[in-house]
LUMNULUM-751894 format. One line per field, with one value per residue (C-alpha): residue in three letters; chain; z, y, x. Coordinates in nm, 4 decimals, padded with zeros to 6 digits. Layout:
resn (ALA_...)
chain (A_...)
pz (Z_...)
py (Y_...)
px (X_...)
***
This chain:
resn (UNK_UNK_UNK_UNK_UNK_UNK_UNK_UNK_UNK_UNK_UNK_UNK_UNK_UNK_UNK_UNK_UNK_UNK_UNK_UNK_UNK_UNK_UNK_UNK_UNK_UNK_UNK_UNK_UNK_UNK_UNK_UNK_UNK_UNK_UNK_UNK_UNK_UNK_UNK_UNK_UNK_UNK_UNK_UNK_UNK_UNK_UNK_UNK_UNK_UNK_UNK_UNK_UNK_UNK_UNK_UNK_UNK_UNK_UNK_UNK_UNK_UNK_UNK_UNK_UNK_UNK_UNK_UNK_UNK_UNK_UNK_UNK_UNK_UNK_UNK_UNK_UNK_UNK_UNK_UNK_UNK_UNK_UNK_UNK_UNK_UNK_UNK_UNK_UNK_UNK_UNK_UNK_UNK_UNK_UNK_UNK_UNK_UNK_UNK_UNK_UNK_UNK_UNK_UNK_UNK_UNK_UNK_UNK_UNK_UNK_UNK_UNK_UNK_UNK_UNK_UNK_UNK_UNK_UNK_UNK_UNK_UNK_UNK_UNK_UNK_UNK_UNK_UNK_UNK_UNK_UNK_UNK_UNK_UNK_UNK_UNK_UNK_UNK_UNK_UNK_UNK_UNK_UNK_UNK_UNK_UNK_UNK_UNK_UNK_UNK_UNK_UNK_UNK_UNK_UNK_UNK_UNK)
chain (A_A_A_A_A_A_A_A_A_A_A_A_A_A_A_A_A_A_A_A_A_A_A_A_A_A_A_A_A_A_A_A_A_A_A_A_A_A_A_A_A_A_A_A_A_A_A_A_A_A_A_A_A_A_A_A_A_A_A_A_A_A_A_A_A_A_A_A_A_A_A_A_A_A_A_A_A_A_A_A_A_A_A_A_A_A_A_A_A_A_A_A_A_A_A_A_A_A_A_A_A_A_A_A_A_A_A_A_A_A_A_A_A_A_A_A_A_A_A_A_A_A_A_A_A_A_A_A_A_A_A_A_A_A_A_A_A_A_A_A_A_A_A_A_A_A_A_A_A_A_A_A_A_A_A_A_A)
pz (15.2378_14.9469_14.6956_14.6337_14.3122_14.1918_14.1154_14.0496_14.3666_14.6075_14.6795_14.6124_14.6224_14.2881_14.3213_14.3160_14.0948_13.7482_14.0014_14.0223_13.6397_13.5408_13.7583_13.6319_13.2811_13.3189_13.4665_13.2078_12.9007_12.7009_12.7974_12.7293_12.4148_12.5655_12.9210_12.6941_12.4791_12.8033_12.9928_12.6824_12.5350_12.2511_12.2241_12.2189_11.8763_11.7331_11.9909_11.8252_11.4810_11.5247_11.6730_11.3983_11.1181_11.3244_11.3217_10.9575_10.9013_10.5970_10.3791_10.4684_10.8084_11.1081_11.3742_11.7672_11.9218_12.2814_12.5266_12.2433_12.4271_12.1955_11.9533_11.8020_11.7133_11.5474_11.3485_11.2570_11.1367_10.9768_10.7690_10.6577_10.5696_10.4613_10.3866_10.7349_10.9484_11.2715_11.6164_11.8555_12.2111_12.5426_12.8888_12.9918_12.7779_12.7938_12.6370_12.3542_12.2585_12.2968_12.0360_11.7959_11.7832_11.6904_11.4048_11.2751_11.2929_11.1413_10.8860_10.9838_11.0803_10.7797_10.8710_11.2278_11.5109_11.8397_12.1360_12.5141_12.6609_12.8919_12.7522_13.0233_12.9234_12.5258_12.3560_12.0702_11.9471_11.9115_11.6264_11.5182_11.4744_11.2820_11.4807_11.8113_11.9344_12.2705_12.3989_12.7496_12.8632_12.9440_13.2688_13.4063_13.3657_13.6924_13.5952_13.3347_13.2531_13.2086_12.9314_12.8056_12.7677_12.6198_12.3733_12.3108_12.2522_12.0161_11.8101_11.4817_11.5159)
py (03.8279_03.5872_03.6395_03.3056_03.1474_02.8379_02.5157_02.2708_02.2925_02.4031_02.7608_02.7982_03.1035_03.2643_03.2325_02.8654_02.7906_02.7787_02.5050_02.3102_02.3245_02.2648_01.9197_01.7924_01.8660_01.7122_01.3881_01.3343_01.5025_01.1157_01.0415_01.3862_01.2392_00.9451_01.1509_01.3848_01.1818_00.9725_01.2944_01.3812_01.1345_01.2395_01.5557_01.7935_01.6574_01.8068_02.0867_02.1748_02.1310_02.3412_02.6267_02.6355_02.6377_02.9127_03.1194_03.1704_03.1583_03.3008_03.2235_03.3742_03.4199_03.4336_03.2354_03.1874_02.9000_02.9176_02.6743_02.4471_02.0936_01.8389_02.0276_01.9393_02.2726_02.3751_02.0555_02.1180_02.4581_02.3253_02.0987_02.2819_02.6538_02.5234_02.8664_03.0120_03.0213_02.8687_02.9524_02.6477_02.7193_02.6026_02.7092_02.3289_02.1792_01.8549_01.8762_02.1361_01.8442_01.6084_01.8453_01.9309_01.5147_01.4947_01.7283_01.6101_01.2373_01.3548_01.6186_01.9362_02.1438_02.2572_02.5766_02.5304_02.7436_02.6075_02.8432_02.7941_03.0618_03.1778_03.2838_03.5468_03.7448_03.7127_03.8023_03.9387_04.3267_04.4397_04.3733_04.0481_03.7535_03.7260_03.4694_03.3848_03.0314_02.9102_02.5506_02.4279_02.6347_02.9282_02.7352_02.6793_03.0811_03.2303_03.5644_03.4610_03.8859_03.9492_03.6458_03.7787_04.1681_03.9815_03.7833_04.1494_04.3249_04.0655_04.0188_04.2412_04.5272)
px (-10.8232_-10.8634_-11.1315_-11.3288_-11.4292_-11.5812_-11.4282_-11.7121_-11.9091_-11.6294_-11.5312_-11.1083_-10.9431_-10.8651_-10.4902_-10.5312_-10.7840_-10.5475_-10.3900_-10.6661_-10.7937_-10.4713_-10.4084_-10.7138_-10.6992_-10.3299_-10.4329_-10.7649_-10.5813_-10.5309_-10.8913_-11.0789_-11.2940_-11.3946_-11.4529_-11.6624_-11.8766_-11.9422_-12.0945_-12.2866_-12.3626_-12.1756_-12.4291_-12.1283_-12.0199_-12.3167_-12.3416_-12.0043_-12.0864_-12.3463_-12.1517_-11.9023_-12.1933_-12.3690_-12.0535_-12.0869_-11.7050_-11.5752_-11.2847_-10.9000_-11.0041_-10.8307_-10.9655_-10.8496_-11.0460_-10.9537_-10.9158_-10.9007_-10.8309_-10.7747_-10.8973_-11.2440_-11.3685_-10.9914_-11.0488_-11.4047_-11.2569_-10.9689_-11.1246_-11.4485_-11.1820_-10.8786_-10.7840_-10.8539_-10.5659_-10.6392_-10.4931_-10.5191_-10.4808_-10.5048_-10.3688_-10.2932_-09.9240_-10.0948_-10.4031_-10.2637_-09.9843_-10.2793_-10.4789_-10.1340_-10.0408_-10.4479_-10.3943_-10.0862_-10.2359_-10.5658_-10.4016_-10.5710_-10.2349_-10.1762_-10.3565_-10.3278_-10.1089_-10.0808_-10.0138_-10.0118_-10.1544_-10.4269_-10.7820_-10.8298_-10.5019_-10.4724_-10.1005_-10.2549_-10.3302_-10.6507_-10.8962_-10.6792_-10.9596_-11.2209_-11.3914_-11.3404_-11.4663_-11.4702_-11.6327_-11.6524_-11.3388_-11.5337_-11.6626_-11.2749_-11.1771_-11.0842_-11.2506_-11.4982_-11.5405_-11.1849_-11.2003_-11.4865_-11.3493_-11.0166_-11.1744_-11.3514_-11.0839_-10.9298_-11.2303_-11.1938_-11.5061)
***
């Protein structure tokens, strides 16, 4: 037997769920800003800015915002620590090429690395990042405690 976790309000089995994040984030990844600052009222701007302030980030450090979309908090990084060295990254192709053509168009790549990969099993050693930023991704993790240990073990002590 399947275990069960949640997509929005319906119960899916965990195999599927990376399925069903990934179809919708495929099909909304040209529209995600507008589809954001619709649902917010643009509140997660700030809410963002405010996050990236709050984490105090130093300069020359290494930084792994995950599940990175299009790539507002890498930018809001970026720009404000031009001497960090950013790691972009989302699980969904789509919305990191949405989030890589942003920075190129907007010039924050410069310090920017874009990965595909999935927040809940990170391809990095231990004690690598300085900082480790997550927004709304958090919510679309299949096992939101093995992201959480991940991002853990990751996180410089």
């Amino acid at each position: 037997m399947s275990n069960k976790t949640h997509f929005g309000f319906k119960e899916v089995n965990e195999e599927d769920k990376q399925k069903h994040v990934r179809g919708v984030f495929s099909s909304v990844a040209e529209s995600y800003d507008v589809m954001n600052d619709a649902m917010s009222m643009g509140m997660h701007r700030l809410w963002k800015k405010i996050m990236v302030e709050l984490a105090e980030i130093s300069e020359n450090s290494k930084v792994l915002d995950i599940a990175s979309g299009t790539g507002d908090i890498t930018k809001l990084i970026s720009q404000d620590h031009p001497t960090c060295e950013v790691f972009m990254t989302d699980i969904n192709m789509e919305m990191l090429s949405e989030g890589r053509d942003r920075s190129i168009n907007e010039s924050f790549a410069k310090n920017t690395h874009f990965c595909q990969l999935n927040g809940e099993a990170l391809p990095f050693e231990d004690n690598t990042f300085d900082i480790i930023t997550i927004g709304f991704g958090l919510r679309n993790f299949t096992n939101k405690s093995n992201g959480l240990k991940e991002m853990q073990r990751c996180l410089k002590d």
